[in-house]
C-alpha positions, 0 to 999 in steps of 0.5 A: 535550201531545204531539208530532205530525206537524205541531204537539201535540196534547191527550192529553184531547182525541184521546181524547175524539175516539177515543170519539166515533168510530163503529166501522166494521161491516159490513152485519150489524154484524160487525167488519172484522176477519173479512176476515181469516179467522182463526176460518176459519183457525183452526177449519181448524187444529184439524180438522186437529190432531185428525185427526192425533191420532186417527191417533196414538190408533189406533197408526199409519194405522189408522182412515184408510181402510175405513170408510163411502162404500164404504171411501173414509172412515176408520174408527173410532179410540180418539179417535172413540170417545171424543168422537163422538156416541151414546147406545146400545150394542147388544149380541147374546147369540150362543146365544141371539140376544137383544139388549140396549141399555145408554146410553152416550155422551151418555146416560150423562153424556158431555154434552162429545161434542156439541162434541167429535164436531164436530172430529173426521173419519173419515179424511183424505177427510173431513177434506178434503171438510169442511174445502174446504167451510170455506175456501169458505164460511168466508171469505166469511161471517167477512168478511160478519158478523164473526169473533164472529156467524161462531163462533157460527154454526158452533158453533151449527150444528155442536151443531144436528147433533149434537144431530139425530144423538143424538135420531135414530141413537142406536146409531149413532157420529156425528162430523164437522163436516158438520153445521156445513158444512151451516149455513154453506151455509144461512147463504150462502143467507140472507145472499145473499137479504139482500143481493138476489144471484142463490142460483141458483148456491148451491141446486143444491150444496145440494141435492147435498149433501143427496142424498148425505147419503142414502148408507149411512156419511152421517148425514143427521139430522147435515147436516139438523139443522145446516142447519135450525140455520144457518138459524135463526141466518143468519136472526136475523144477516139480518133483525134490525132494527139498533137491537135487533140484539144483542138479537135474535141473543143470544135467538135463539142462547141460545134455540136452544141452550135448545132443544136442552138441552131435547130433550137431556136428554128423549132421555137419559132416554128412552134410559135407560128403555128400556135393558132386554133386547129380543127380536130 
């Protein structure tokens, strides 16, 4: 027996008890815990960390401003050029003006930039607009689904545009974690109709974001592929029935994820077969 507040209790039977406790969830079966904010928190921490590197990698503030957004964004630095999303480079025989294609990136085995590009921003303009959208958003979907369902949407979401950004900009070198902001504002909206709450006052900043999604230096395949992405999986997090709950959003995600496997790895050999001496 041990001691209690008033009297003893049976080590065997407050155990017994523990195990016949439900665990408190929340609406979409999450855990309490994502209250808290601490994948939020914590994915804030890495765009951060990584923005200070790349500065480092580029020797100094290079990279930091002059870039896309008439010069409002960063440019390029070693550490961009290394994990953001391409699939081509394209080069230009001055004499002549022929130009050629040759796979690089994601095409020519660096599979890790679909991850890597999602954590990395051109510049702290960037990093800023990305990372308030985080906060806002962030926080109220972790408390609503979970710290676990609320990673997975992000990452998800996040590979849903870097996967758009390499089937439809190839040539073109994509990072930033807009793609996955994208998919949490679709989440929001998913989840708000769920729950039978007024999305009036989400649609007209989503439909913002798109519009500015047009402008030159923004990857519009990036915001557009994390927010059909986001969906998908907001809709598995919503709708599933709560008897098969796990089921449904494990095939949803792990099938999401097969799907852009697959769509991967045809753009990587279409890439590859094209990479021959073309006339300008």
């Amino acid at each position: 027996m041990n001691d209690a507040a008033v009297g003893h209790q049976c080590p065997e039977c407050v155990a017994e008890g523990r195990r016949s406790q439900r665990t408190v969830r929340t609406t979409f079966g999450g855990s309490l815990a994502g209250v808290k904010g601490y994948v939020t928190i914590t994915l804030m921490a890495l765009n951060v960390l990584m923005l200070l590197l790349s500065v480092a990698s580029a020797g100094g503030g290079q990279g930091m401003f002059g870039g896309g957004f008439g010069g409002l964004l960063g440019g390029g630095t070693p550490l961009t050029e290394w994990g953001a999303v391409k699939g081509l480079d394209v080069f230009q025989y001055q004499d002549t003006g022929e130009r050629f294609t040759v796979p690089a990136g994601v095409a020519d085995g660096e599979y890790y930039r679909l991850l890597t590009s999602m954590f990395l921003q051109y510049g702290p303009l960037h990093l800023l607009m990305n990372m308030w959208a985080l906060w806002i958003l962030g926080r109220t979907l972790e408390g609503v689904l979970g710290p676990v369902r609320f990673l997975a949407l992000y990452v998800v979401s996040g590979l849903g545009g870097s996967v758009a950004a390499y089937l439809f900009t190839p040539a073109a070198s994509t990072a930033g974690a807009s793609g996955a902001i994208f998919g949490l504002f679709a989440a929001l909206f998913v989840v708000m109709r769920r729950l039978g709450r007024d999305t009036s006052s989400v649609l007209p900043i989503l439909v913002l974001n798109i519009a500015i999604s047009f402008a030159p230096g923004i990857s519009l395949a990036g915001h557009l592929g994390g927010l059909i992405t986001g969906a998908i999986v907001a809709g598995a997090l919503a709708y599933a029935p709560r008897k098969t709950r796990n089921l449904v959003v494990g095939a949803t995600v792990g099938g999401l994820v097969l799907f852009m496997a697959t769509l991967v790895v045809i753009q990587t050999i279409a890439l590859r077969s094209i990479a021959t001496p073309i006339g300008i």
